[in-house]
N, C-alpha and C positions, 0 to 999 in steps of 0.2 A: 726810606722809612727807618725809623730809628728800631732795635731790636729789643725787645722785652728780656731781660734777664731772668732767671727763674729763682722763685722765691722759697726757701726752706719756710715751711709751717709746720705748727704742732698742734693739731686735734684735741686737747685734753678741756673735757664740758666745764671742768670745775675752773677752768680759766677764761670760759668766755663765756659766762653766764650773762656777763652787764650785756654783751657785744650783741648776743642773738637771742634777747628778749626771755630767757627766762623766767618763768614767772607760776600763776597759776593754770592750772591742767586743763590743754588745750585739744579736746581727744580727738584723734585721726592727724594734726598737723605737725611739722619740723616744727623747730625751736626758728628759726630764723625767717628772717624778714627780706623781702625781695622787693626792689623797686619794675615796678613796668611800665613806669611813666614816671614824667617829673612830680606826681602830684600823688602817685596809688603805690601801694605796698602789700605784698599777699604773701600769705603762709600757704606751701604746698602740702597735700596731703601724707601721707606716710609711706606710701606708696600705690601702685598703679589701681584701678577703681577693678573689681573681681562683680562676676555676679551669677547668683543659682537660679535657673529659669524655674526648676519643680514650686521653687519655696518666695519666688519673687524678691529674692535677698540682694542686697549689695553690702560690700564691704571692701575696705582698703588690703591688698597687701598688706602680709605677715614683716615684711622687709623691702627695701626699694630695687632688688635684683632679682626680687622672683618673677621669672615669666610662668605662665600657667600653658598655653598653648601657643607657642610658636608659628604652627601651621594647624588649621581647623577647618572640618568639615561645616556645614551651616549649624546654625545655633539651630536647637528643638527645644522647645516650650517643658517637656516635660524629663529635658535631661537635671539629674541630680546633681551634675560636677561642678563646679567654678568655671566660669569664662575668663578671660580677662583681653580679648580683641572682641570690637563690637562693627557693625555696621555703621555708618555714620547716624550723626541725630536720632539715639533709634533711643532714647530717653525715657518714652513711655513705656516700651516693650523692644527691649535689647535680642529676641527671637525673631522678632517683625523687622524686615527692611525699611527708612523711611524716603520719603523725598522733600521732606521739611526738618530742620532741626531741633529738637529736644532737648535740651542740657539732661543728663545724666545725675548731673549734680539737686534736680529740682526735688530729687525720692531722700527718704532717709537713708541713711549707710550707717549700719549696724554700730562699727566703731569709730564710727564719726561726725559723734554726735547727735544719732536717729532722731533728726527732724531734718523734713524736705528744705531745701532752697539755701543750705547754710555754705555748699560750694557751687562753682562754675568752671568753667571750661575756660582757658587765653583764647583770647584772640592774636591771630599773627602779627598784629601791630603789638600787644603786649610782650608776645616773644621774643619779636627783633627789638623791641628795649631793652628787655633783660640782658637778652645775648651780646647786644654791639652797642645799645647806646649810654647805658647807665655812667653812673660814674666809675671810674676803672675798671670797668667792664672786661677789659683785655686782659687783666691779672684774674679776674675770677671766674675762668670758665678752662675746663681741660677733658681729654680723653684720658679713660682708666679703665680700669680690670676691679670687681668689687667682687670677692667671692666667687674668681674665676668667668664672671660673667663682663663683659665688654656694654661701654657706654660710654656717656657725658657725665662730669660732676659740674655741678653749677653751686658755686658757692654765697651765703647771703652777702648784703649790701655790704655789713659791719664785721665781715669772720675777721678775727685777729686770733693769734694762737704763739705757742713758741714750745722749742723744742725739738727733738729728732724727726718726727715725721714729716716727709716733703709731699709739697704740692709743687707738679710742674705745668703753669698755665701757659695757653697757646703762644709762642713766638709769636711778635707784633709783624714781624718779614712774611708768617707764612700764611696770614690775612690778604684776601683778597675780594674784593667787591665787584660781581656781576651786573654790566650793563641792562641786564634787563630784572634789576632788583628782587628776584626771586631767590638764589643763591648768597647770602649773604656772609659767610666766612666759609670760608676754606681752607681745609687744615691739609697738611705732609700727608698721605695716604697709606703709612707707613705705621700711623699711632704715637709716631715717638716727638719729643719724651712721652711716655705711658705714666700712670703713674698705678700701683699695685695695690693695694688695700686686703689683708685679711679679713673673712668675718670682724676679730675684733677691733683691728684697726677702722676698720670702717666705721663700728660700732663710733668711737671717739670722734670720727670725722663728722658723723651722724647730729650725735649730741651738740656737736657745736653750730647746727646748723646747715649743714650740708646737705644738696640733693645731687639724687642720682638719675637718670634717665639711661635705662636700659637697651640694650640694641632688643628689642623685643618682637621683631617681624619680618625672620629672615628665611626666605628658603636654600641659599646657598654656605654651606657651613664657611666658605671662605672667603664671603662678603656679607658680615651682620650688617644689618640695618636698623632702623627702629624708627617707627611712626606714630604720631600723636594725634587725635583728631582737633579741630578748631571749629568755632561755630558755624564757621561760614563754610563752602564746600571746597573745602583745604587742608591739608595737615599741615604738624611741621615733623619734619624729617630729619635724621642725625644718620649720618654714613661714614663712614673710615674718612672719607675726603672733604665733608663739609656739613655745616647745618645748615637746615634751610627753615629759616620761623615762618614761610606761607609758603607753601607749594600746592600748586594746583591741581588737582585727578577727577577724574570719573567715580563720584563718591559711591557708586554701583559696585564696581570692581574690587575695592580693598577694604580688608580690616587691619582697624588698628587699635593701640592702646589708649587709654583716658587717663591722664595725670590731673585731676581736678586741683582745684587751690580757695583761698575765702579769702574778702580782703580787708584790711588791718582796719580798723576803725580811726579815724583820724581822729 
């Protein structure tokens, strides 16, 4: 397999306005455009979906690397704090376990937007488009550090940039496709190339359209992880060694985080 060279890019919004949709004020979404199919395009949220059980609030992350609780006792109805790992499908009542699915997206979210149904939840066949099948898909997807915190950046359909700041996307050698299509890229277990972002750096990656998905569900300091939930009883999973856009669990057993997204209007 042929190996992917790594591409030097520069972040700067005021260069890639045309490229990642720009335009008028889109509240709670990136500036850019994501394909997850041949035919659909969605702007993801701002970051990971937060919620106060006292006041029945939802809201996006302040930024796309803040985790709120990494490991948590059970949600209680009349805690004051922010959540941000939910029970699967628990949409109507994120304190309540459920055994049917709820999109989270159906309630208002404060800054984004506050009226119900304006996002939703991927599904894993939308994931593993984004991830593996789009078009060049292999140049826009990489591990990084954003404000110290460890993750994926998944960059839009159209990022174009130029200048000093690099982006280094996955080696096309260190892709690998599992026979039983649940692990679908596998990356060096090592992180590297990484690529580093300060708060402001990132800010500029930000702007141009860039997402982050945080390792946000770890309990071993020296294996981050991070989990998404999916409509169906699945997440998709991001670990030092691979993504996984459907993976299958005992949706009883784990919390994870909610990256909602809306999709583009054709």
């Amino acid at each position: 397999m042929k190996k992917t060279a790594f591409m030097p890019l520069m972040a700067m919004a005021a260069a890639v306005c045309v490229a990642t949709s720009c335009g008028p004020e889109d509240p709670g979404a990136l500036n850019g455009e994501f394909s997850i199919s041949p035919t659909q395009r969605v702007k993801f949220a701002q970051g990971n979906l937060q919620y106060q059980p006292s006041t029945k609030t939802y809201r996006f992350a302040d930024n796309q690397w803040q985790c709120l609780s990494k490991e948590r006792d059970k949600m209680a109805e009349t805690d004051t704090v922010f959540w941000d790992l939910f029970d699967w499908g628990t949409g109507d009542n994120p304190a309540k376990s459920s055994d049917k699915f709820v999109d989270w997206g159906k309630n208002p979210i404060t800054n984004g937007g506050n009226e119900g149904g304006i996002w939703r939840s991927l599904t894993g066949e939308e994931w593993e488009y984004l991830i593996l099948k789009r078009e060049n898909a292999a140049n826009l997807t990489a591990w990084a550090m954003v404000n110290n915190v460890k993750g994926i950046v998944v960059l839009p359909d159209n990022f174009k940039a130029e200048g000093s700041l690099k982006f280094n996307p996955v080696p096309a050698d260190s892709l690998r496709t599992w026979s039983d299509q649940m692990a679908l890229k596998n990356y060096k277990t090592d992180l590297s190339p990484a690529n580093t972002y300060t708060a402001d750096e990132w800010k500029a990656m930000q702007d141009a359209g860039a997402m982050f998905l945080s390792f946000n569900a770890t309990r071993f300091d020296d294996y981050p992880s991070g989990g998404y939930w999916l409509p169906t009883d699945d997440y998709m999973s991001i670990e030092p060694g691979a993504i996984w856009p459907k993976r299958g669990c005992n949706t009883s057993a784990f919390t994870f985080g909610v990256r909602l997204a809306k999709d583009v209007k054709k």
